[in-house]
MIKE-954406 format. One record per residue: z, y, x of N, C-alpha, C in turn. Coordinates in steps of 0.1 Angstrom, whole numbers, padded with zeros to 4 digits, always signed. Layout:
# MIKE-954406
ZYXZYXZYX;...
//
This chain:
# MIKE-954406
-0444-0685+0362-0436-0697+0362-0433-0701+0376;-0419-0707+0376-0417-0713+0389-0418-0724+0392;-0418-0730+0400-0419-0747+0400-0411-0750+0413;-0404-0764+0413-0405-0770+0429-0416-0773+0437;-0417-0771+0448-0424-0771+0455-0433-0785+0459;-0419-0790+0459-0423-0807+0472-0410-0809+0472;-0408-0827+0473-0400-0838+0473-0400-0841+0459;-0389-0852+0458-0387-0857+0445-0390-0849+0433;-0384-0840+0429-0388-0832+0420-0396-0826+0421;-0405-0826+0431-0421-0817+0431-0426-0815+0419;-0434-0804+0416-0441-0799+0403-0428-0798+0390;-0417-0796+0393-0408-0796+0380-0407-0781+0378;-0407-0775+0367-0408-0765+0364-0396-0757+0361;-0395-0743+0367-0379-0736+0370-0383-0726+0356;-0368-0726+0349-0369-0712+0342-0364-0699+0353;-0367-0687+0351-0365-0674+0360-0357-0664+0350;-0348-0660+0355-0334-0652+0346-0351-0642+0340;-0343-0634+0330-0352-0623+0324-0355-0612+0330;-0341-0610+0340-0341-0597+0344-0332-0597+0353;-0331-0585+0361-0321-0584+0369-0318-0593+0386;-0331-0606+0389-0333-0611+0396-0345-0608+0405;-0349-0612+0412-0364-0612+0422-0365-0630+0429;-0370-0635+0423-0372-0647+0428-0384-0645+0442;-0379-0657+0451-0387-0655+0461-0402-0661+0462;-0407-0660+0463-0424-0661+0462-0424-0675+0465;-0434-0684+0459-0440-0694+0457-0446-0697+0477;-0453-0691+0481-0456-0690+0491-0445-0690+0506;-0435-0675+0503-0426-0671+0510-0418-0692+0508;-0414-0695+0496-0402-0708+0496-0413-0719+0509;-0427-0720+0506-0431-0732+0511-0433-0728+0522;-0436-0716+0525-0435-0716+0544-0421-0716+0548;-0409-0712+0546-0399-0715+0548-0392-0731+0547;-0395-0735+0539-0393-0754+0538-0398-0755+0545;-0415-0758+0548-0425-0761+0555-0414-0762+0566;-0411-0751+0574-0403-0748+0588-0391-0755+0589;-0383-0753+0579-0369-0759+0578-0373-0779+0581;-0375-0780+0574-0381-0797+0574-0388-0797+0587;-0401-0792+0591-0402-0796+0609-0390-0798+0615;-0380-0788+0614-0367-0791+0623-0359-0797+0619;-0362-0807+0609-0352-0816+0607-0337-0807+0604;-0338-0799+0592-0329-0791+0585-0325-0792+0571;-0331-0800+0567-0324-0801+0552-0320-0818+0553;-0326-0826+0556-0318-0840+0554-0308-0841+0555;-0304-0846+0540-0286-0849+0541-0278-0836+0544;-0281-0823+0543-0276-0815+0547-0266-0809+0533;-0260-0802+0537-0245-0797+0527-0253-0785+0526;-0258-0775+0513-0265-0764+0510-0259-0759+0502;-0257-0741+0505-0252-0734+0499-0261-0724+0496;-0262-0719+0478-0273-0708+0480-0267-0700+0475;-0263-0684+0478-0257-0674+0479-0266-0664+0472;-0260-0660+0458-0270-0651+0448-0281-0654+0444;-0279-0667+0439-0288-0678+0433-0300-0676+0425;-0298-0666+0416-0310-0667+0406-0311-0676+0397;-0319-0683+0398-0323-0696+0391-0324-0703+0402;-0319-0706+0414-0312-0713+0424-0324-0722+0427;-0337-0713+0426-0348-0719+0433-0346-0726+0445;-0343-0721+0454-0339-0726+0471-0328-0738+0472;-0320-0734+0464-0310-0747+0468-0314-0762+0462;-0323-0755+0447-0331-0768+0442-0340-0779+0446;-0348-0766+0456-0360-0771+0462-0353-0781+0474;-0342-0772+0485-0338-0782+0495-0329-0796+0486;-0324-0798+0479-0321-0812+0472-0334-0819+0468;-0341-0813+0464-0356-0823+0462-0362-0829+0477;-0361-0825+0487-0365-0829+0497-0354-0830+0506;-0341-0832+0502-0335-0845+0508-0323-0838+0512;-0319-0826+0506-0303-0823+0511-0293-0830+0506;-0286-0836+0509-0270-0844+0500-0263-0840+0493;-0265-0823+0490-0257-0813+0479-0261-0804+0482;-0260-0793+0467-0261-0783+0469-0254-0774+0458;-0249-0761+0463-0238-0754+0454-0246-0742+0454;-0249-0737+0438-0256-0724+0439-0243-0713+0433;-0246-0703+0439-0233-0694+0434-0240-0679+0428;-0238-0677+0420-0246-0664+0410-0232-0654+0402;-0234-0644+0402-0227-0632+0400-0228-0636+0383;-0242-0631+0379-0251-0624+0367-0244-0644+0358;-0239-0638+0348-0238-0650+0338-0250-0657+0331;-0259-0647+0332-0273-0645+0324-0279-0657+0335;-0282-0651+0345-0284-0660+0357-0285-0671+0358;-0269-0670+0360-0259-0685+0360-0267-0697+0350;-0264-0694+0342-0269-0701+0326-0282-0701+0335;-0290-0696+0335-0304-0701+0342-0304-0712+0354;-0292-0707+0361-0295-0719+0373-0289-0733+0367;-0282-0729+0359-0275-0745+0355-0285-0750+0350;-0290-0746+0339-0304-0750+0332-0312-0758+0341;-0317-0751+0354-0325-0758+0364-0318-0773+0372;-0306-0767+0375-0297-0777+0381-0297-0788+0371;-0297-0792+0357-0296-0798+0351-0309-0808+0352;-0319-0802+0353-0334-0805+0353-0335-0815+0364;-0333-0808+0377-0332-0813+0391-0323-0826+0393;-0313-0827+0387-0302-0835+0388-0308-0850+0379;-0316-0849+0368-0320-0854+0364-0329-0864+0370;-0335-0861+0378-0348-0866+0388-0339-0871+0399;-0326-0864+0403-0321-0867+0417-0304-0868+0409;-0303-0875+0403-0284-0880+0397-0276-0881+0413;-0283-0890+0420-0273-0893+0435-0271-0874+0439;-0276-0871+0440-0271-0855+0452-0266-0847+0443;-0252-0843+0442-0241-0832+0436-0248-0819+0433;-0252-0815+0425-0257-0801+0428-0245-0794+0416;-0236-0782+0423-0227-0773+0413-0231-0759+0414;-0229-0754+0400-0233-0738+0399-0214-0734+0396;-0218-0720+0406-0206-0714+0404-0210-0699+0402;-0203-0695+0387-0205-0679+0384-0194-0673+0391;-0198-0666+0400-0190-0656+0410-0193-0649+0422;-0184-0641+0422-0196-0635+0433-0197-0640+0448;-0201-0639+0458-0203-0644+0470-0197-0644+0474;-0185-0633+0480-0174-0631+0486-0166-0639+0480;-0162-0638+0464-0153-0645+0458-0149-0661+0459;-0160-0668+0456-0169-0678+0464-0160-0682+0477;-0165-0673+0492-0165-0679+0499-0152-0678+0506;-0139-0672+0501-0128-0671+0499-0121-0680+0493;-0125-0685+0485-0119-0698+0474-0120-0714+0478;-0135-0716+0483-0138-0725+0489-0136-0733+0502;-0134-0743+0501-0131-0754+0516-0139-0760+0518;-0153-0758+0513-0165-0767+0519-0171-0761+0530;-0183-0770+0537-0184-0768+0547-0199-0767+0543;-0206-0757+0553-0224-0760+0547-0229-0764+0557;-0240-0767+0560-0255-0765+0569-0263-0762+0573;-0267-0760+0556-0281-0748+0554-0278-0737+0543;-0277-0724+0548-0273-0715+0535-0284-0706+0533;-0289-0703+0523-0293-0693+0517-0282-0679+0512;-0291-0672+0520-0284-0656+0519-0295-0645+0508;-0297-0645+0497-0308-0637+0491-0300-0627+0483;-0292-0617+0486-0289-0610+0478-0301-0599+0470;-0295-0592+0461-0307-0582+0459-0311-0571+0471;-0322-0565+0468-0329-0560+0478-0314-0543+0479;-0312-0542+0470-0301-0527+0468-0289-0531+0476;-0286-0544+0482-0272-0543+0485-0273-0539+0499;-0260-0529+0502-0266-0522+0510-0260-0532+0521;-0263-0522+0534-0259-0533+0544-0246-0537+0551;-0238-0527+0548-0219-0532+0550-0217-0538+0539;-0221-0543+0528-0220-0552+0519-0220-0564+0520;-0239-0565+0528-0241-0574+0530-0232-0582+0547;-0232-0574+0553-0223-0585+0568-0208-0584+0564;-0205-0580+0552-0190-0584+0550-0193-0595+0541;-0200-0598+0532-0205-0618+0528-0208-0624+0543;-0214-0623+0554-0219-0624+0562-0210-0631+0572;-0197-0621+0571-0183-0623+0576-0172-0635+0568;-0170-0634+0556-0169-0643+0549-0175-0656+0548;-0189-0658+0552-0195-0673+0556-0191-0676+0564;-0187-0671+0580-0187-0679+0589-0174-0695+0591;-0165-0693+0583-0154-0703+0583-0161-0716+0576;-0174-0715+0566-0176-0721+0561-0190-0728+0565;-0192-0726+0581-0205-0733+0580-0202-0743+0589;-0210-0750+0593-0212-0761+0603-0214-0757+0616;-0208-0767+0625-0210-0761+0641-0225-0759+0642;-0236-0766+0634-0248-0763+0637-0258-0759+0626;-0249-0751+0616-0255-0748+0606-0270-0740+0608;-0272-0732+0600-0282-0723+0600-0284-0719+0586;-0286-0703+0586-0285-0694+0578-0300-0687+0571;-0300-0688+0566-0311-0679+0560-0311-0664+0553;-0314-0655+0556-0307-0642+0550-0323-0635+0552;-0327-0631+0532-0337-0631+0533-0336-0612+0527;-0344-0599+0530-0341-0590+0527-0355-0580+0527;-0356-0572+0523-0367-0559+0524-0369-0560+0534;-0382-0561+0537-0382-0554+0552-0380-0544+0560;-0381-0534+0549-0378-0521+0548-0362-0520+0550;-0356-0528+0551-0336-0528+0554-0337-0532+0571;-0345-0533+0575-0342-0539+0593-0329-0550+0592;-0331-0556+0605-0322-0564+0609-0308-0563+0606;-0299-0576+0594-0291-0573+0593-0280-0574+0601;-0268-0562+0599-0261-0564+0610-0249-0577+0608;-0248-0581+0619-0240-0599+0620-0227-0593+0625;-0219-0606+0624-0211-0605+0631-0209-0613+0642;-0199-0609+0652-0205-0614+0666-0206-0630+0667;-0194-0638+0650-0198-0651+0656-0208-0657+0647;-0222-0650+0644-0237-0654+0641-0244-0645+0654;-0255-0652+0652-0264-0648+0660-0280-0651+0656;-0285-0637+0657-0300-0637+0654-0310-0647+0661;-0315-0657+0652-0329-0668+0661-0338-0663+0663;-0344-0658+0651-0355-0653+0646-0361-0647+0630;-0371-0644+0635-0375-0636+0616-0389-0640+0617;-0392-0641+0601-0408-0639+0596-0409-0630+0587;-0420-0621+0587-0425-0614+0580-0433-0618+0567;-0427-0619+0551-0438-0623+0544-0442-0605+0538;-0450-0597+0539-0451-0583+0532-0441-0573+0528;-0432-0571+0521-0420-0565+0519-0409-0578+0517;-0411-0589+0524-0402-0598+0526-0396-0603+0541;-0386-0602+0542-0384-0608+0559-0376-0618+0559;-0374-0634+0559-0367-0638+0561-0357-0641+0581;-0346-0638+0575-0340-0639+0594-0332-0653+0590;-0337-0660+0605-0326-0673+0606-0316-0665+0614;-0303-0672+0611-0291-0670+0623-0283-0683+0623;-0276-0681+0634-0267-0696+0637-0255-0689+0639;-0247-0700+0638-0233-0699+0644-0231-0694+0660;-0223-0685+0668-0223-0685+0680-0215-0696+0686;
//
């Protein structure tokens, strides 16, 4: 079972697709919040989560205080799962917009005129890596002069490659998990 972490909807319980997903660890989400919230990174912040799942991340940052959040999922199966949660979440928090979009990333971030903050990048672990910096490439019109990125992958895939206008901050190691922040250049 998944749950929110912390904020308003703390302890609310997430459904997880059947198949076909990898949700990120219970542990992996709270040291990542944990960090994000020291720096004063989700308040009020515009959130985008990219290959949603059951849109764990984007749920969690709206409980602890983002101003929206847009989960975008490929898998319809998915989908249907993150709305389910979104629904849940929205319940506890009515004021902050949260929308699910079935489509894929790229498609997504081609279509859209919003602007983010904080994005989650969690594709599956198989996408390879010119896959993944061409979504990568496709974010950058849509973030904030001071956004910040989260692009979470195998460890086993090394650093992914950016394009010149992101730039690597930093990474953590959780065991065959790596999350990398990047910014805008």
């Amino acid at each position: 079972m998944m749950r929110i972490i912390s904020g308003r909807a703390g302890s609310l319980a997430l459904a997880v697709p059947d198949a076909g997903t990898r949700p990120t660890s219970d542990r992996v989400r709270e040291s990542l919040f944990g960090a994000l919230q020291s720096a004063g990174l989700i308040a009020d912040a515009a959130v985008l989560d990219l290959f949603a799942g059951s849109g764990a991340l984007g749920l969690e940052a709206v409980s602890r205080g983002a101003a929206s959040a847009v989960l975008v999922e490929r898998s319809s199966r998915a989908a249907a799962v993150a709305e389910r949660n979104a629904r849940a979440v929205a319940a506890t928090l009515p004021e902050r917009p949260i929308r699910v979009h079935r489509s894929t990333a790229d498609a997504f971030l081609r279509s859209t005129t919003a602007i983010f903050d904080l994005v989650f990048v969690d594709p599956p672990y198989d996408l390879d890596a010119a896959a993944l910096s061409v979504t990568l490439g496709e974010l950058v019109p849509r973030l904030s002069a001071d956004a910040v990125v989260i692009v979470e992958r195998a460890t086993r895939s090394g650093t992914p490659s950016l394009p010149t206008t992101l730039a690597h901050e930093r990474d953590k190691k959780y065991g065959d998990t790596t999350l990398w922040w990047v910014r805008p250049t």
